[in-house]
N, C-alpha and C positions, 0 to 999 in steps of 0.2 A: 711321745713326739706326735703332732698334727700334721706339721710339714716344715719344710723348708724354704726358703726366699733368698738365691743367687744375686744379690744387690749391691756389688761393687759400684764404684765411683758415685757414690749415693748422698745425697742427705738424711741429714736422720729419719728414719722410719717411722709411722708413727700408726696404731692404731685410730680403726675407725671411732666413731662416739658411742654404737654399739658393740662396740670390742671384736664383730664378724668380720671383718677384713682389715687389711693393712695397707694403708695407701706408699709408695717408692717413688721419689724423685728424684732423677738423675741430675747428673751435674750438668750434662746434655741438657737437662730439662723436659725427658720425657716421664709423661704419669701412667703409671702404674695402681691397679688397685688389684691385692689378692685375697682371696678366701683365706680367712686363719687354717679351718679345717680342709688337708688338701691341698696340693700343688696346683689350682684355679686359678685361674688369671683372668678376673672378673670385668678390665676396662684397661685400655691402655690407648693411650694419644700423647701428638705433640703438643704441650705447651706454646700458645701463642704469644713470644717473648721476642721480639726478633732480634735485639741486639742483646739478651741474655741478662745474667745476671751476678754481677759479681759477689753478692753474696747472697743466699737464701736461706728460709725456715719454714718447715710446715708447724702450721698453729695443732695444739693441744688435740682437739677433734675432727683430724685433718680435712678440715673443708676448706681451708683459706694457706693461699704462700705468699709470705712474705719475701718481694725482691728487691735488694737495692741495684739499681740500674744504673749502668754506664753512666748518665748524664747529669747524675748527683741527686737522684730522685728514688724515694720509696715509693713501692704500687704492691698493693697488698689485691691478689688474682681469688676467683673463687675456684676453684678444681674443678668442678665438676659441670662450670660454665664455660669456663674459661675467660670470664669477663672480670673487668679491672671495679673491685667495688669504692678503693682509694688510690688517691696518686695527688704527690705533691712532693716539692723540693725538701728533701735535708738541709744541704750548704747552694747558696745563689751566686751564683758565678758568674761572670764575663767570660763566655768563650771565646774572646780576641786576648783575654791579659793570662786563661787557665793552663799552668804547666801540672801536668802529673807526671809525678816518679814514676814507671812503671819496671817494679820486679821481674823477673828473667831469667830467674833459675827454679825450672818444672822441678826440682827432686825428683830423680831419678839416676837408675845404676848407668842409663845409657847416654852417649852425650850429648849434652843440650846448648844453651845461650846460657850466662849466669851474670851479675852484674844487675846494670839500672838503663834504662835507654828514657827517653820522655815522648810523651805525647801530650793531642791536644783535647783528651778524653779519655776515660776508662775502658775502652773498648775492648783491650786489649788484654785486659783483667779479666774479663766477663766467660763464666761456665772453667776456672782452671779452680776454683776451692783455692785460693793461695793467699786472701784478702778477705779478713773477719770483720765484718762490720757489729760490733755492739748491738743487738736486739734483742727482745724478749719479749713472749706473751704471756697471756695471764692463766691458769689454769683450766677457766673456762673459754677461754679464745675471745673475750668479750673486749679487754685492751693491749695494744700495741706498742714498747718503748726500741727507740732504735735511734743512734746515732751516737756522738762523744761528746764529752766534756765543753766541743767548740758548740756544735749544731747536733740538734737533738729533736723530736717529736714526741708526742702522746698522742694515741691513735683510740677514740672509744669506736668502736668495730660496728657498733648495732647503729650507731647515731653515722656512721661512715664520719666522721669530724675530727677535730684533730682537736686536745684538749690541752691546759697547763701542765707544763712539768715542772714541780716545783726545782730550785737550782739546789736545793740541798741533796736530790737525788742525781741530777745532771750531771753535777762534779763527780758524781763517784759512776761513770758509765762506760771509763777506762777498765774498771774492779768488774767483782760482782754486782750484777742486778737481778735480783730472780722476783716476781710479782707474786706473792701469797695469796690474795685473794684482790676484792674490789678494793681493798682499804688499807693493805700491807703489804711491803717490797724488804727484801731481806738488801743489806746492801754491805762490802765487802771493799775499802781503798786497795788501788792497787801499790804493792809494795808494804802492806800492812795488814798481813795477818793477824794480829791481834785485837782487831778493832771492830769488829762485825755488829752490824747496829739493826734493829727494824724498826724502820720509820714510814710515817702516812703518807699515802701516793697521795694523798688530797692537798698538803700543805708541807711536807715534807719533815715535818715534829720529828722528835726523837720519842718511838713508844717503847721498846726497852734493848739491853746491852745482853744478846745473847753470852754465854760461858765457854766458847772453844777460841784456838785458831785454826785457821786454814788460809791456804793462798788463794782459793777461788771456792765456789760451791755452786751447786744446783740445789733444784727442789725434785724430790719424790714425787710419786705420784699420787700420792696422800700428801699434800703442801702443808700437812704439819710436823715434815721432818725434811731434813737439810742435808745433803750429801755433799761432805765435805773432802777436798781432795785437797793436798800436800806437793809440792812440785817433790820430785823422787822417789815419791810414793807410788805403787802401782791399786788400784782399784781408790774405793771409796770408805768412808766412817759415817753413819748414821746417829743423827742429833736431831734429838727430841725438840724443837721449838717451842713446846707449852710447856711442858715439863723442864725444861734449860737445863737438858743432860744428856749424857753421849750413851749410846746406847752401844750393848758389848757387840761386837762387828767380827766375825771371821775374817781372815786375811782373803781376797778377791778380787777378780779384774774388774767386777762390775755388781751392782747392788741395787734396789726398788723397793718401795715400800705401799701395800696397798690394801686397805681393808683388814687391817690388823697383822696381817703378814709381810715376810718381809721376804726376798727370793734375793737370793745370793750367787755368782758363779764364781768358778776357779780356774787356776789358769792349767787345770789338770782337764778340762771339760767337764766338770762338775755342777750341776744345777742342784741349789737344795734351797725350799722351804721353812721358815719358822716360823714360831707364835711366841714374839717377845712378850713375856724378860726368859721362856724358856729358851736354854743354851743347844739342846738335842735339836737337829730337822724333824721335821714329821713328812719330811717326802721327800726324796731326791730322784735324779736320774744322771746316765753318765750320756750325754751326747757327742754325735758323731763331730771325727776331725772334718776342720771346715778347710776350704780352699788357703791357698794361701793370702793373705791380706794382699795391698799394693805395695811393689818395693819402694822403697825411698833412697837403700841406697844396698849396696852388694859389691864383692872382691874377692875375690878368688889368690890364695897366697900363688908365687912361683913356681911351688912344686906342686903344685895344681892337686896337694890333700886336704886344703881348709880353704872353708867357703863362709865367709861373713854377710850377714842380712840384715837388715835394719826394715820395721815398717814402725806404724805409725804406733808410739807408745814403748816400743821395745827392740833388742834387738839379740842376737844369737851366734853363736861358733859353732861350725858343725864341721867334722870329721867326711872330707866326701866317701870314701872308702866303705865305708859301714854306716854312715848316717845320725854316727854319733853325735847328740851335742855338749860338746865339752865348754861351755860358757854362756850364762848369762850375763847380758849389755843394755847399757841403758842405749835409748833410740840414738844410735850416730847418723851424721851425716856422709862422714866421711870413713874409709877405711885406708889403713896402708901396713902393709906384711914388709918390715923394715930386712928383717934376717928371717930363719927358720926358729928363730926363738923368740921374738919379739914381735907384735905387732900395734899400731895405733889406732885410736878413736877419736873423733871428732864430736863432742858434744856438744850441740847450741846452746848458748845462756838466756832466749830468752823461750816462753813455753806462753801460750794461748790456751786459759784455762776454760769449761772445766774437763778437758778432756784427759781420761785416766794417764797419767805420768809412767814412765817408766819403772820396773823395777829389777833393785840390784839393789845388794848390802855395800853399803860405805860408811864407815867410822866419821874419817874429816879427812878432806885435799887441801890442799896448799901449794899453788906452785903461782913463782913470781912476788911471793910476800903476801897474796891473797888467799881468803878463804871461799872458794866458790863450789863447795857440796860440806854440809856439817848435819850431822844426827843426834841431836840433843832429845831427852825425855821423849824417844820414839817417835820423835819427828825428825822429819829430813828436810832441808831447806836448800834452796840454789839460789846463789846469787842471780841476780836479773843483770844480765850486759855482757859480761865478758864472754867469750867460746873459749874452753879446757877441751886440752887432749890429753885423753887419758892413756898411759900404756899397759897392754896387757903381756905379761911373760904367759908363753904359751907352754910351758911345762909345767908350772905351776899353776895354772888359770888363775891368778893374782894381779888385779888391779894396782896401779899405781899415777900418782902426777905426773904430767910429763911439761907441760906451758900452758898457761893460760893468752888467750888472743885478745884486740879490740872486737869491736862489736860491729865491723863492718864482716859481711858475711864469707866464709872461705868454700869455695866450690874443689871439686877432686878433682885434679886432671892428672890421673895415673900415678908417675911418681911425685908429685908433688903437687900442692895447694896453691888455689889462684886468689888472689883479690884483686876486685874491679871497684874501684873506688872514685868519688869527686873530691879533688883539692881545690881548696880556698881557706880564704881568712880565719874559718871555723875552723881548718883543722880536716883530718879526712872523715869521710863518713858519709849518710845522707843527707845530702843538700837542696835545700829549696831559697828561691830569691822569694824576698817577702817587698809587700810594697812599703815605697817608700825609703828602701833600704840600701845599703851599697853593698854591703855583706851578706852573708848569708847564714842561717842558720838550721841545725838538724831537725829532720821532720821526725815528732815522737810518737809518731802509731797514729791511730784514729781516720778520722775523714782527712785524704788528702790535702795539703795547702794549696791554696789558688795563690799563683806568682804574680808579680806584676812584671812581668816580662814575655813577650812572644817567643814560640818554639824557635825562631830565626834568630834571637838574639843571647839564647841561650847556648847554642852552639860556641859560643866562645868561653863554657865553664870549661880549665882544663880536667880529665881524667887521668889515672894513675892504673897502670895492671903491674901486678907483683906476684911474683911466684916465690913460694917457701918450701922449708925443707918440714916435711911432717914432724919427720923429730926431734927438733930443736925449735920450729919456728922463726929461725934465722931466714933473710932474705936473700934469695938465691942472686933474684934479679928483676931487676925494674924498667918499665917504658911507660913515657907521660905522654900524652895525645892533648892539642887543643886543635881549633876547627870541629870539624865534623870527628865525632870520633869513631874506633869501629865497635863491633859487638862480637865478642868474645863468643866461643864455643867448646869446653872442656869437653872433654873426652877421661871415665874414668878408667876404661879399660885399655886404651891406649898409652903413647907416651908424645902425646902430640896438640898442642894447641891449634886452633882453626881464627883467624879474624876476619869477620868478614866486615871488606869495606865499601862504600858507596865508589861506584867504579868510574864514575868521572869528579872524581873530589882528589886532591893532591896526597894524600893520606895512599889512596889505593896507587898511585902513580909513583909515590915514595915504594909501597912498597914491590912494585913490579921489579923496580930496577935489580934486584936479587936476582934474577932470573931473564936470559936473553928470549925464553919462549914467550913470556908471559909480558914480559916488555913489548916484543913485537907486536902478540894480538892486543896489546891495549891502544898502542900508539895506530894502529889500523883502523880499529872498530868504533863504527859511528856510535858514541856512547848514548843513555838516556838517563834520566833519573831512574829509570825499575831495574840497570842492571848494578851488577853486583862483580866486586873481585873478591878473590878468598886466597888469603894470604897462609899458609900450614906454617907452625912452628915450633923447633924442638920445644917443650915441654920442661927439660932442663937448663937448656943454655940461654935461651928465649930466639936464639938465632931462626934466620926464614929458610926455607927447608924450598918451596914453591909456591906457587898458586896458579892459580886457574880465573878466567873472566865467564861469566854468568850471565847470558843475554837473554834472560827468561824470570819469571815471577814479579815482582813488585818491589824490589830493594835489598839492602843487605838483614831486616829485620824478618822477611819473608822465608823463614826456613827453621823447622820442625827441628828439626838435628844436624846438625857437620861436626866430619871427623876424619882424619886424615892415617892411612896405610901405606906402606911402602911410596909408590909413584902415583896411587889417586888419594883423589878425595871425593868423598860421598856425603850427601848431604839427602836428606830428605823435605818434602810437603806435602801439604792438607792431610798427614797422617797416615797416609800408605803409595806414596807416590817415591821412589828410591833414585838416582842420579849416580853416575858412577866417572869422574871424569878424570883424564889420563895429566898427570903433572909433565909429561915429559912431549907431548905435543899442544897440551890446552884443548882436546879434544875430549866430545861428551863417546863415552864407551857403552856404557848400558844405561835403559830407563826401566825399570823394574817396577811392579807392583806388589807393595808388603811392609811390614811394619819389626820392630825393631832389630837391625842391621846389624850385625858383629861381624870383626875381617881379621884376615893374620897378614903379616909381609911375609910371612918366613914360608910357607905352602901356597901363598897367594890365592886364599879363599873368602869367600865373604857367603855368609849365612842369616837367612832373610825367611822371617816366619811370613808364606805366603797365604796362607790360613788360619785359622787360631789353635789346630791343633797339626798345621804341615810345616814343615823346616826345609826350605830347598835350599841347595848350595852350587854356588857361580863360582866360576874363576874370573876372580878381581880385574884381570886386564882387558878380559874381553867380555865377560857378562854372557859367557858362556853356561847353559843349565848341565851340570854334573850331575847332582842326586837330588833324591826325593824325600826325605823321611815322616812318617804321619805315626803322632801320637795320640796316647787313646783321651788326654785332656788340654786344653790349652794351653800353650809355652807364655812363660814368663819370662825368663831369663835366658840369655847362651853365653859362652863367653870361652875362646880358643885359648888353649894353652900356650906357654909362651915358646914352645917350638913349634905351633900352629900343629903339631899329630894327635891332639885330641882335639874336641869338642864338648863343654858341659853345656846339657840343657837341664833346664828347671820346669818344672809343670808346675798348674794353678794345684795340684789334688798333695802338692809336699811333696815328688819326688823328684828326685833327681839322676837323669843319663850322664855318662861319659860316654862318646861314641869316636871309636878309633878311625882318624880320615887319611890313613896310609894308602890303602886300596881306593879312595873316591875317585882318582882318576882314572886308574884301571876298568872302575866299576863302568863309566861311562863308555 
């Protein structure tokens, strides 16, 4: 080992051009460059981006980042100047007629906003990783391809210019596009793994019909082999490109090829070296357990002895007791512990290649008359559209179907699953108005649509929120909103839905009347467009439990997390700023500072990582400080048992506390 590099929330990494350091771009956007040899931190600054970037790449020899920016424009930055050496539009818009869908659900175990809200720009997009824009550069950094099938570029780097993309490459920028060299791009339809062609970036000819399938691929770092990845598949297969043959591959979370060798990992921490066609390593090493990745999603059963995780590629069953992991899961979204013997998964249908897929053994599912996961000739294949939940019996760790969903996306709100949907002529799903049009039709990935419609006049698409039952998929219960609608806030660890709405819109005054406190402060309070009502509701019934009015921040879009316990509700901003207000006067109770919030009704505590490695704990009603607890690495996870007398916390280093909060208020 040389050293190590701490790089969460990262873009890809990428060595320098002399292999000595390693440059790190954060999602933030700060640069990093480290010595290979040695924990050296050779340069670090902020990137001069200011409204960010919603999606980025560091070029091959990391001297140049590529950002597609809020305003529908690529700018290709030099790092080490920080000066912009290209910048020009992808798609040309009207910012009077531009609607953007903007997504709303961060993935994560804590609660967030999930659904679709609109603006009149990608701003909103910008530094969350949640929005792949299509690009690639060429092995020497020398050209640039970015954008879809609508709006697309060719960037030659050294001439700073922007060159032809022939349209036989364009079309296929949905798929794969990987750049071989000046004069060859490997290219991949999406939805058609069979068909993988190399054709000339010059005119876009067909020059020959590679011999494999895959769903998506990359290039090596020797671009005359192809690393091909499989949706269900975990790691990669190595394909000879001159030769037009697959080369024999150990099973692996990740794979490279360079200088005649080829360096393989495992998902045991295994690093080992080869010299194809021999089958034996000629070096290995075993390295150290790494932190834990970022959650995407996490669940705690009932009886608070099984802890479910998901990150990105994978996901796992672990025993809290002993640490046991008793199941491998492909990455869910969602988790739910139905009984002491049953639980379910949430798996998305669709997958953003070519990042390594999950792995787990499945034969074939079928549920609903579909077939969406099948393993034929040692490929595994997933339908693209539908979300399956699979069940797992927990006595036997055996998989099974349980329903397949549409493909509008389902968020965890405790016991039950939410969708935040648009209705119209199309049918539910994502909708965008197109010009010219009365209807509307679903937006399929790529560059946003430009609407012909102003943000004012879109307010009259109605929305649809639906909660379901995890293991049937049956609809529990439904509420349609036209007007102004409000924005949704699941809670996975609760059993409480949050809506928050714009507090002088009829919407927010509809829903005060549930409540004589909250009625009073609305009909009182000189309202403005920045404040905000927040509506709590049970999670099963869909019924309003309270709310609270909000005379602070910039709207009902203005807030990081809400999530509703007992008699408050807590909401956070700007990512360590906490709020604690009381449902039973409309009063704010504490304003805290710290980052992700877990509470119980049933002890009335609420636990709030003040640090990154401190845990303090309040009583919920008053925002009183009870204890202290400091851990030797930083908290990832907490989440209170469901008679609030324990406490599980998670650290970044894989371990995990139960800490008993019988005595916490004695202690104080």
């Amino acid at each position: 080992m040389l050293g190590y590099i701490d790089a969460p929330n990262s873009y890809a990494a990428t060595f320098s051009g002399d292999s000595q350091s390693i440059v790190v771009v954060s999602l933030a956007l700060s640069y990093q460059r480290w010595a290979v040899r040695g924990k050296q931190l050779l340069e670090s600054k902020q990137l001069p981006i200011p409204d960010g970037c919603v999606d980025a790449q560091v070029s091959p020899d990391a001297e140049l980042l590529a950002c597609y920016r809020p305003n529908f424009s690529l700018g290709v930055l030099k790092l080490s100047t920080g000066q912009w050496i290209f910048s020009d539009m992808i798609q040309l818009v009207d910012p009077h007629l531009t609607v953007v869908p903007i997504r709303l659900d961060i993935h994560s175990p804590f609660a967030g906003p999930f659904g679709f809200t609109y603006a009149t720009d990608m701003k909103p997009l910008a530094n969350r990783a949640i929005y792949g824009l299509p690009m690639t550069f060429s092995p020497d950094g020398s050209t640039l391809i970015a954008g879809d099938a609508r709006d697309a570029i060719r960037v030659d780097l050294a001439a700073r210019r922007k060159t032809n993309l022939p349209a036989a490459i364009q079309k296929h920028l949905s798929g794969t596009v990987a750049i071989q060299n000046a004069a060859r791009v490997l290219l991949i339809p999406v939805g058609n793994p069979g068909e993988p062609s190399m054709r000339s970036i010059t005119d876009g000819s067909l020059l020959s019909s590679p011999n494999f399938r895959a769903a998506s691929a990359g290039l090596a770092t020797d671009s005359r082999y192809a690393l091909l990845y499989v949706s269900g598949m975990q790691g990669a297969r190595v394909f000879d490109l001159e030769g037009n043959r697959q080369l024999e591959t150990p099973e692996n979370i990740a794979v490279d090829v360079r200088g005649g060798e080829l360096a393989l990992a495992t998902d045991k921490g295994g690093l080992f070296l080869y010299r194809p066609p021999a089958r034996e390593p000629f070096a290995s090493v075993l390295l150290p357990l790494e932190g834990l990745p970022l959650l995407r999603s996490a669940m705690v059963a009932p009886g608070f002895d099984k802890l479910a995780i998901a990150v990105d590629g994978a996901g796992a069953l672990f025993e809290i007791e002993n640490g046991q992991r008793t199941s491998d899961l492909p990455q869910f979204s969602t988790a739910n512990f139905e009984d002491p013997a049953t639980a379910f998964f949430l798996i998305q249908g669709h997958r953003r290649g070519p990042t390594p897929p999950p792995a787990y053994s499945i034969d074939r599912v079928e549920a609903g008359g579909a077939v969406f996961a099948e393993t034929k000739n040692d490929e595994a294949t997933f339908a693209i559209g539908p979300q399956a939940m699979l069940r797992l019996d927990l006595r036997t760790a055996k998989t099974s179907p349980a329903w397949t969903g549409g493909e509008d996306l389902l968020r965890s709100g405790g016991p039950v699953l939410f969708e935040y949907s648009f209705k119209g002529n199309a049918g539910r799903g994502m909708l965008m108005p197109q010009a010219g049009e009365s209807l509307f039709s679903p937006l399929a990935g790529g560059l946003p649509s430009q609407g012909s419609l102003s943000l004012s006049q879109v307010i009259g698409i109605p929305f649809r929120l639906r909660a379901l039952d995890p293991a049937t998929g049956k609809e529990l219960w439904s509420r349609s909103f036209t007007g102004l609608p409000p924005i949704p806030f699941a809670d996975p660890q609760g059993d409480r839905l949050v809506l928050s709405w714009k507090a002088n819109g009829a919407g927010a005054r509809g829903a005060a009347k549930h409540g004589a406190v909250a009625k009073d402060l609305l009909k009182r309070a000189k309202l403005t467009d920045h404040d905000s009502f927040l509506e709590a509701l049970d999670a099963q019934s869909g019924k309003s439990v309270g709310g609270v009015l909000v005379q602070s921040g910039n709207g009902p879009a203005d807030f990081d997390a809400i999530f509703s316990s007992g008699d408050a509700i807590i909401f956070s901003r700007d990512a360590v700023r906490v709020y604690v207000y009381s449902m039973l006067d409309g009063q704010l109770k504490a304003k805290l500072v710290g980052i992700r919030p877990s509470a119980t009704a049933k002890t009335n505590l609420l636990a709030l990582g003040t640090d990154s490695r401190q845990l303090t704990i309040y009583d919920l009603s008053t925002g009183t400080k009870l204890d202290n607890q400091t851990f030797s690495d930083p908290i990832v996870y907490t989440h209170f048992s469901r008679d609030g007398q324990r406490l599980l916390v998670l650290t970044e280093d894989q371990t995990a506390f139960v800490l008993d909060m019988n005595g916490v208020r004695a202690a104080h």
